[in-house]
N, C-alpha and C positions, 0 to 999 in steps of 0.2 A: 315588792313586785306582786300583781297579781297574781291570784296562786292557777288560775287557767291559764295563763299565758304563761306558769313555769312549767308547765307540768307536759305530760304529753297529750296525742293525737290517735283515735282513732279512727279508721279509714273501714271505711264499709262501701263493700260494691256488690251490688245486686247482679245476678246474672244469668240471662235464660238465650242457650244457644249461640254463644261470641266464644266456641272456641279458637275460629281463625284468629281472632281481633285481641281477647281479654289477657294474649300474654304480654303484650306491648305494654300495657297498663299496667300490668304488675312490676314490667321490668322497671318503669316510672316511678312505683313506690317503694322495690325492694330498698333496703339501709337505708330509705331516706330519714336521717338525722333526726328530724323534727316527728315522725311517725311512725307510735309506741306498738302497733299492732293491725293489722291487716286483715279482714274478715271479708273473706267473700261470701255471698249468700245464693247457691246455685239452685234456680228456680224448677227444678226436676227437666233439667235440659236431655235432649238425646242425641246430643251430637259429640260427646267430650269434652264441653265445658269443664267442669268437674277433675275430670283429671289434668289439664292444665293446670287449674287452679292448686290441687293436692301436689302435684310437683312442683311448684314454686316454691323457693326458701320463704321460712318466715311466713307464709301465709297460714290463717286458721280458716276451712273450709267448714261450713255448715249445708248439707244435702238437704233440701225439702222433699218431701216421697209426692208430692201433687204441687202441680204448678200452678201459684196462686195470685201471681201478678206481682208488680214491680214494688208496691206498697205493701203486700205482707213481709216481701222477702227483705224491705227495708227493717220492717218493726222486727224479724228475727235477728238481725243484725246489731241494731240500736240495743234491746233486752240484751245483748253477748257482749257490747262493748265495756270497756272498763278504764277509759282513759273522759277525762272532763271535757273536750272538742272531739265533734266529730266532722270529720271528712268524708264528705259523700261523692262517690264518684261513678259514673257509668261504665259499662265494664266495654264501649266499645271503640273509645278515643283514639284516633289517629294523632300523633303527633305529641300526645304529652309526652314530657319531660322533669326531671325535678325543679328546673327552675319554675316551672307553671305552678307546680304544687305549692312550692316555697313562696311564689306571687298571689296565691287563691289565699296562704293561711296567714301571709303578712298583717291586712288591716286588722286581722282578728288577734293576734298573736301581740300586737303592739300597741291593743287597746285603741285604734283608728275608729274601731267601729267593731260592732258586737256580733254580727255576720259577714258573710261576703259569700258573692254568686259570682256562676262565670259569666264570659258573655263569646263566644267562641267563632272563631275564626269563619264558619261558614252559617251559624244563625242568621233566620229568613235576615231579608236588608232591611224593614221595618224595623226588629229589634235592633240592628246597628243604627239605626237611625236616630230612635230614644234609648240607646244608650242603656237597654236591660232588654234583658231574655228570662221574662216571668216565670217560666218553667226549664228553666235550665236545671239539669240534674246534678251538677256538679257544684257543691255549697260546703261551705263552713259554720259550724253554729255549736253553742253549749250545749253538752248532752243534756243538761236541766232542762232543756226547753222544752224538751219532750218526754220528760220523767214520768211513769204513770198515765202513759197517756197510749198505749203500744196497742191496746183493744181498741180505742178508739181508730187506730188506724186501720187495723186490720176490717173493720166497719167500711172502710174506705171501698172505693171504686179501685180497680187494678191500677189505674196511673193515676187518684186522685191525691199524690202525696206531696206533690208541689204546691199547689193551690191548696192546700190546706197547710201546709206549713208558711205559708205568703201570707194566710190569714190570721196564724197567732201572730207572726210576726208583726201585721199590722194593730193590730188589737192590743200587741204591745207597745206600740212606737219604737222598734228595734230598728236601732240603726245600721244602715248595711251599706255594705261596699258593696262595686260593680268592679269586676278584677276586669277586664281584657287579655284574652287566649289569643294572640293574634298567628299563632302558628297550628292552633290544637283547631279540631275539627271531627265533628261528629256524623258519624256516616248517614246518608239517609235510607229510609227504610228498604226505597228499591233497589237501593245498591245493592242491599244484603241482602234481599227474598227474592227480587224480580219483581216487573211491576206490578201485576194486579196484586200479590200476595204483600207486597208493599203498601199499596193503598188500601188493603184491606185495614192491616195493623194501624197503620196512620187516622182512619176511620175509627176504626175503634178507642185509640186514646183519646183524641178530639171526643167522642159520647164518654169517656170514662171524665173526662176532663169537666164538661157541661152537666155530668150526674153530678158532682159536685159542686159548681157554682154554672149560677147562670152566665149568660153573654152580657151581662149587664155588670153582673160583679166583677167578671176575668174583666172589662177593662177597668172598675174604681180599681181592682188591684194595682193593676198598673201604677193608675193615676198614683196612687198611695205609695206603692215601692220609691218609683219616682223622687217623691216628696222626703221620705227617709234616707235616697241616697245621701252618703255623705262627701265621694267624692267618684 
């Protein structure tokens, strides 16, 4: 058997300001079977994130002293993990479950395919339409893929860490699954801030997003994901 698929799972979740939300999430991964350790990465939140986090069995909590965006607090995470898969997941999910979990790490786990993304229950209707949500934050992948490469990210734009992991992926022809979360659901932004403080944040991933690839590449990505799904 392969020795990734015997081995365990690390799960990293980035987090700035989901105290109300991030313990749902955790209750989704505490014991779960298949996942060898649980790293939240608390992005100098001031609302209690952090201590959720610290009071959850099982979880290893990492404090950043400045909030430095969603993509360092990933590379602090990835450098702390120690299991051969990683589990990435947002820290503000409504509705996950373990079976989600156990559905996201299956194609990877059984050798179907060498990633897998989610695709979640309220992403815009375009991405249900083709069938992938390009930046969806909830993924499966070898820690190798990003071995040595943890500066490089931190280089990153605060949310350029999907799109640029979409582009090794492509670079490598990795083949990726498309899970479907048809229960799980990811808040939007005005839910959680109110509106203008909502569309600011939304504004601003979108430029953190476009600092990293142009409007020309985020759709070849597309195209390209696409072409590598395997089912």
């Amino acid at each position: 058997m392969n020795a990734a698929r015997a081995s365990g799972v690390s799960c990293i979740i980035p987090a700035f300001n989901e105290a109300a939300r991030i313990g749902d999430v955790l209750r989704a991964v505490a014991g779960h079977p298949e996942i060898a350790e649980v790293i939240v990465v608390d992005d100098a939140s001031h609302d209690g994130t952090a201590d959720v986090a610290a009071a959850a069995p099982g979880v290893r909590l990492i404090r950043l002293a400045q909030n430095r965006g969603k993509t360092c607090a990933l590379a602090e995470g990835i450098e702390a993990a120690g299991e051969p898969l990683l589990l990435l997941l947002d820290a503000d999910l409504q509705g996950l479950t373990a079976a989600a979990i156990s559905a996201l790490l299956a194609p990877v786990r059984t050798g179907r395919a060498e990633v897998s993304i989610s695709l979640r229950q309220n992403a815009p209707r375009l991405w249900q339409m083709i069938g992938l949500d390009y930046i969806s934050g909830e993924r499966v992948l070898p820690r190798a893929q990003l071995a040595g490469r943890t500066e490089a990210l931190r280089a990153l734009p605060r949310f350029g860490f999907e799109v640029h992991l979409n582009a090794l992926w492509i670079a490598a022809q990795t083949r990726l699954a498309v899970v479907r979360w048809n229960d799980v659901q990811s808040p939007y932004k005005h839910a959680k801030m109110g509106l203008l403080p909502g569309l600011r944040a939304d504004t601003a991933m979108i430029a953190d997003i476009l600092r990293t690839i142009s409007p020309l590449e985020a759709l070849a990505q597309i195209r390209a994901l696409r072409r590598l799904r395997q089912f």
